[in-house]
N, C-alpha and C positions, 0 to 999 in steps of 0.2 A: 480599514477593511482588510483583514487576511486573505493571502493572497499564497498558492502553492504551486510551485514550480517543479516538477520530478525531470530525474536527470540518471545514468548508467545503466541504461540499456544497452538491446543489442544484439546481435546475431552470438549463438553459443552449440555446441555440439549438447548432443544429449550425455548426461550428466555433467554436464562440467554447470558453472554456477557463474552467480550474478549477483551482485549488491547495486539495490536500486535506491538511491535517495530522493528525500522530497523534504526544497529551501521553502520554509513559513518566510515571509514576510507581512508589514504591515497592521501588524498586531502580536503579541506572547504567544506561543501554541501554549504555557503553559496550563492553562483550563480546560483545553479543549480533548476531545475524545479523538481517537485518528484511527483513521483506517486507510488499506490498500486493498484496491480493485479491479480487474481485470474484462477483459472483453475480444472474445474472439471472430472474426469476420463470419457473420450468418446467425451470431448467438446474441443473447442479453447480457448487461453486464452482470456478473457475477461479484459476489465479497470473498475476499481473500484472509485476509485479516484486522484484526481491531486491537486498540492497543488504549488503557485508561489513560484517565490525565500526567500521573504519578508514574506512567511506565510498570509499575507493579502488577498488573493482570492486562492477562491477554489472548485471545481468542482468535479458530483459526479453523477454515475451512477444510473438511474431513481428504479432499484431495490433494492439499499441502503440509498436513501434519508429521511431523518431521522430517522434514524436508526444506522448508522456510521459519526466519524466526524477524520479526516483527520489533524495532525497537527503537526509542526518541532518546534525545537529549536536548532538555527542554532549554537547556544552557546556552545552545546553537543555535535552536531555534530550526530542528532536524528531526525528519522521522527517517526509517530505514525499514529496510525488506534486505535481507540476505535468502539467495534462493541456491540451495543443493541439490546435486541429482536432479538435475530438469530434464524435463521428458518433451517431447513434441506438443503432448498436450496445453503443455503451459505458454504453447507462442499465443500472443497475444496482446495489446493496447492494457500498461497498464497506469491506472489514475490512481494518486495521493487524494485522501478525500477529510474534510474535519466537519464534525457535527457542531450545529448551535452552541453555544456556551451555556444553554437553559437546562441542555440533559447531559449527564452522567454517565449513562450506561453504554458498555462494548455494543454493538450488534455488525451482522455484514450485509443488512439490508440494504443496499444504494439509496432509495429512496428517503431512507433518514437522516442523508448527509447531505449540507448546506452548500460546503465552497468545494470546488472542485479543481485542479490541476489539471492544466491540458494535454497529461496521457504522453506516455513514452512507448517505443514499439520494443517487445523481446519478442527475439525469433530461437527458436529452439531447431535446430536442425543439423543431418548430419550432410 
């Protein structure tokens, strides 16, 4: 059973940045679709980005677009979030998430994603 562990977070001044990983175990991520999600205290989770099986396409919410980039190596058995220029708005709990192995497609719906990682805190702050 896959199992995701997110890790480097963390308290950061505004703009300065963050690489947040998240360890698969317990199964390949190779197949699986992956996403990064966020959640800030008083809101719903939010999708951040999505990323295919193959790492070759990849999708990203309109308030992280160039600014965050999204990326696996299925070799490690590894997804990543590299985040720029963070702003206050981006503190927040964020989860490594992987969809079923039955669909294919990116999306940053939470609701379409299976397993979930138990969430790291970034605080943005000066």
């Amino acid at each position: 059973q896959l199992q995701l562990v997110e890790s480097g977070g963390g308290l950061v001044q505004p703009g300065g940045s963050l690489r947040l990983s998240c360890a698969a175990s317990g199964d390949t991520v190779d197949y699986y679709v992956l996403g990064w999600f966020r959640q800030a205290p008083g809101k719903e989770r939010e999708g951040v980005s999505s990323i295919n099986s193959r790492g070759s396409a990849t999708i990203y919410a309109d308030s992280v677009k160039g600014r965050f980039t999204i990326s696996r190596d299925n070799a490690k058995n590894m997804v990543y979030l590299q985040m720029n220029n963070l702003l206050t708005e981006d503190t927040g709990l964020y989860y490594c998430a992987a969809r079923n192995l039955t669909f294919l497609s990116m999306t940053l719906l939470p609701t379409l994603y299976a397993t979930w990682g138990q969430g790291i805190q970034v605080t943005v702050s000066s």
